[in-house]
N, C-alpha and C positions, 0 to 999 in steps of 0.2 A: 206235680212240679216237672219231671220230666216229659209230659207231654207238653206242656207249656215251652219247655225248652227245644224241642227237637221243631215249636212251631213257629219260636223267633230263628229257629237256625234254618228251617224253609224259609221264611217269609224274607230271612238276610240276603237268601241264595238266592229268591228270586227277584230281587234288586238289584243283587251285583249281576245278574243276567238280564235282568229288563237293560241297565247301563250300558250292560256290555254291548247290546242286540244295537241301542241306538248309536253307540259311538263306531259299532259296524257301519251301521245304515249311513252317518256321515259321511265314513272315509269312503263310501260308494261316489259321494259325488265325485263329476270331475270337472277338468275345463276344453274348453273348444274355444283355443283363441283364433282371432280374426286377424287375419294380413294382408291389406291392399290398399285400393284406393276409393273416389267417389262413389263409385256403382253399389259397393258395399258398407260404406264406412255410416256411422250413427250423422244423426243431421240437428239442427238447432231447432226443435220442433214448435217453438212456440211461435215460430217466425216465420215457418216454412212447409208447405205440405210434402217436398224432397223426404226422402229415407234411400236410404242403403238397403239392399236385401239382407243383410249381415244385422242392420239393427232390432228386426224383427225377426232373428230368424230363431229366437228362444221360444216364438207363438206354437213351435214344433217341434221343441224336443221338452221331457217333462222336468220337473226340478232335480234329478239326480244328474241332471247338465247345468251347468254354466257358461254360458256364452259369453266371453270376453272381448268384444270388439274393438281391436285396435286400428281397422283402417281408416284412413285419412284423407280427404280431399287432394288430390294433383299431385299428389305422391306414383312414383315409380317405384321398380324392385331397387335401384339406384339407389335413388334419395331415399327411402326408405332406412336405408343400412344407413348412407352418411348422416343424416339427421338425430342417428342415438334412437331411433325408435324400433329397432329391431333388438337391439341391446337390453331393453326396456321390456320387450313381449320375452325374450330367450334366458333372462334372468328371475321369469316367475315359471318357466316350466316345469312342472313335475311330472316323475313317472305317471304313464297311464293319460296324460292330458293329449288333447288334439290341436294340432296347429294347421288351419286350412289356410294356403296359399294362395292369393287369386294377383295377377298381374298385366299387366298388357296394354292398356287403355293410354299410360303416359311416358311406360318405356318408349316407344314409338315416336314421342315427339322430338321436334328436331332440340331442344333447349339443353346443354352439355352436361346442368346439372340433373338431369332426367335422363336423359335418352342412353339405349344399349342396343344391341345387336341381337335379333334371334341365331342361334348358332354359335354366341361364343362370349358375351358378356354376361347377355340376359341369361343365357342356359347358367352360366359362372356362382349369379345370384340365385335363382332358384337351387342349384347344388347345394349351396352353401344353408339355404333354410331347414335343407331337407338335411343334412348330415350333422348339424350342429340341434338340432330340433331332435334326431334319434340318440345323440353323448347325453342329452337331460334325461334319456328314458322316454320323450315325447312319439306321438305319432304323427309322421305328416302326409298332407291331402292337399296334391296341384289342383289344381282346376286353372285353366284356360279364361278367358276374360266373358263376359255376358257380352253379346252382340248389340250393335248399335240400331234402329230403329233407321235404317238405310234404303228407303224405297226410292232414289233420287237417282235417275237413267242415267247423267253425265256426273263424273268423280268430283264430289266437293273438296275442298282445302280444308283441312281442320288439324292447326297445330296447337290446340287445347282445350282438351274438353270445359275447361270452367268457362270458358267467355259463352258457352251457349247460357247460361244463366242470363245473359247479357242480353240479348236477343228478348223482344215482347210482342205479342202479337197485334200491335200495329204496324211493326214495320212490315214491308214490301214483301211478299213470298213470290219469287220470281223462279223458283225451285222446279223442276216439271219431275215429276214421280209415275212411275208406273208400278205394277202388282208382282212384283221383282224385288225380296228382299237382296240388298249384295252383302260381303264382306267388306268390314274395312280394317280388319287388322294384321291380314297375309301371314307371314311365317313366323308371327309372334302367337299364335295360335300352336302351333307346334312345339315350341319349346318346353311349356311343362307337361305334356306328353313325351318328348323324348326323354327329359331326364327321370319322369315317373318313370319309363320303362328301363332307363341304364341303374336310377337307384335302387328300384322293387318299391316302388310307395304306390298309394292309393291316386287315380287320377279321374276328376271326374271330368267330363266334356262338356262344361259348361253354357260355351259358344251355342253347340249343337242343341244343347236343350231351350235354351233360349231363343235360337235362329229357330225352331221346329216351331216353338208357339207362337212370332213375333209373326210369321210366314202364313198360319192358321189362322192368326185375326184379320192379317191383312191392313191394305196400308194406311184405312182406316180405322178400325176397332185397335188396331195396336199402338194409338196413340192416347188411349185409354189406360196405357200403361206407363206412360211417362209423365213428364212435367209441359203437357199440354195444354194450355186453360186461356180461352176466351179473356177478354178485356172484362174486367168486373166479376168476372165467374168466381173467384173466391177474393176475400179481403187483403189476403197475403199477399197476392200479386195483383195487383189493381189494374198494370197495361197489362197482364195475361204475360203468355210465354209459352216460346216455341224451343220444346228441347229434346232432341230423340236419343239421348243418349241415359239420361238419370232417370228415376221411376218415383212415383209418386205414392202413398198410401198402397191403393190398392195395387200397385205392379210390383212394390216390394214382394207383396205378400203372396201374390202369387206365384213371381221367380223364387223367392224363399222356400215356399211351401217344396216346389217341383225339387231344389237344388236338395233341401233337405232330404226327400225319398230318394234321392240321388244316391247320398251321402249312406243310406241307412241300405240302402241296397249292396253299398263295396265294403262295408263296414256292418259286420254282426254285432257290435256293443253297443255302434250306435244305434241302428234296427231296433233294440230293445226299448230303445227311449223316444221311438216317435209317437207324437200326438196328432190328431187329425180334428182338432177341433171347428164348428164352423166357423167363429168366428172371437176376436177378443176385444178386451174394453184396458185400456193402461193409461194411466196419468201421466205414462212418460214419453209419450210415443211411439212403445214399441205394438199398438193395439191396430185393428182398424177404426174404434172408435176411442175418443178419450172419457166419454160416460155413459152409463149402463142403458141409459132413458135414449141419448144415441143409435144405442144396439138397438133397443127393445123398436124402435119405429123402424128399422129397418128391416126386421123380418115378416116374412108373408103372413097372413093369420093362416090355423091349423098345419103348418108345417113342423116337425121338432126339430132343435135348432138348441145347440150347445154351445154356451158364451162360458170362455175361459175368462177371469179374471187376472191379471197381471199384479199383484204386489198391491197397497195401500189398504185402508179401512173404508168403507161403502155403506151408505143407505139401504138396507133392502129396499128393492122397486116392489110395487102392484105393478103384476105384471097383467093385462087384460086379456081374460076369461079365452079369446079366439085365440091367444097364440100359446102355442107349445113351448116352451123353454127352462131347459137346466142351465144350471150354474154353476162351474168349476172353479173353485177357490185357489189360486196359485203363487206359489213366493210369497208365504204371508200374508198375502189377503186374507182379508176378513170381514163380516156384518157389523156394522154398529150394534152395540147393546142400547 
């Protein structure tokens, strides 16, 4: 009797310690929320092959992150705050969560309810994310805006990034381009650098990582990264479209991919949680493909090649004999029984 007993009073212990180990493991996760605008922000994916780098950018960090995207199409640091949408990301902070800053692209515009000053409105806004984001307990992370896809010798006019949506590749390209990426955002590139360096926060050089790759493709292959597409070339956009500024599937995933090692190089906690998978399959768009049969024909035969799964229940595939491939089950995912 009393080994019986001392063997439900193990067996109790180690319940309320398996309990305990998992309700740890919970409170490990955290959040990485998202603050800006198009470049980043999630897109209407059934409609549109457009993403934000920000909507994929969970394909690299592992489930004890949560990436919470709140940026938003033609949104400024401005309108952002006026809209109640800052109010909305600063009242779910908790200790311990990440708040990444990204800005630039609409501050810039001439329009009163957008536009600010680098040096003394715009820097005003970014302060204010960064000091009201560390009273919750948060961490926050500038980052400077991704570069525009700018190989055009003589300065274009562009007082909104949306209307390039507008643009299809039948109209007239009268444009003359050379092998010169430029800048188009001047001293709005510096602001969240200075005030990373006046606050002490984390700042990543966005611009720079982005101008390094865009510069490396060159001013062809880096159209491979945007919302560039032939007249017919996918269904979604039927006259095509000429757009150098937003990123398509695969440019999310790779400015993602880059911005994330970024992030995990200034940042030790988050380093702990990168993923380097080759490739994902999501039903929501956060993947490069949205089905597994997708992946599976897109990879070379005898190469090995690891497909993270993103969230939902799946078919197992046959996958054929020449190709190499694991399967990472993520957020839930799972096989059909």
């Amino acid at each position: 009797m009393k080994r019986l007993k001392n063997y439900m009073i193990g067996s109790m212990a180690a319940v309320v310690a398996c309990c305990l180990f998992l309700s740890l493991k919970t409170e490990e996760r955290f959040r990485v929320f998202m603050i800006g605008d198009s470049t980043m922000a999630n897109k209407q994916y059934e409609k549109t092959p457009e993403r934000g780098w920000g909507m994929v950018l969970q394909c690299f960090f592992d489930d004890e992150v949560v990436i919470d995207n709140h940026a938003v199409n033609g949104r400024s640091s401005k309108s952002f705050i006026a809209e109640g949408r800052w109010q909305k990301v600063i009242d779910q902070v908790k200790p311990g969560d990440y708040v990444v800053i990204q800005f630039g692209h609409n501050d810039e515009k001439p329009q009163p309810e957008r536009h600010t000053d680098p040096g003394t409105t715009f820097d005003a806004n970014l302060r204010r994310f960064v000091v009201e984001t560390r009273e919750k307990g948060g961490i926050p992370i500038l980052m400077n805006a991704v570069v525009r896809r700018n190989f055009v010798v003589e300065k274009v006019k562009n007082d909104d990034d949306e209307k390039l949506r507008l643009i299809d590749a039948q109209a007239k390209n009268d444009v003359i381009e050379d092998d010169t990426l430029r800048d188009t955002h001047g001293k709005y590139l510096d602001s969240p650098r200075d005030v990373a360096k006046e606050q002490g926060c984390v700042f990543i050089d966005a611009n720079r990582i982005t101008h390094e790759l865009e510069q490396s493709l060159g001013r062809e292959a880096s159209k491979k990264l945007h919302m560039w597409y032939e007249p017919g070339e996918t269904s979604l956009i039927p006259n095509g479209r000429r757009d150098n500024t937003h990123y398509n599937i695969y440019g999310a995933h790779v400015v993602a991919r880059l911005l994330a090692k970024a992030m995990g190089h200034e940042v030790k906690q988050l380093r702990r949680h990168l993923v380097n998978y080759d490739m994902a399959v999501s039903k929501n768009g956060q993947g490069d493909y949205f089905t597994i049969e997708e992946a599976l024909a897109a990879i070379p035969e005898g190469k090995k090649t690891t497909i993270q799964i993103l969230g939902g229940e799946w078919q197992r595939p046959v996958v054929p004999k020449a190709k190499k491939v694991k399967f990472v089950l993520r957020n839930g995912a799972k096989w059909k029984k």
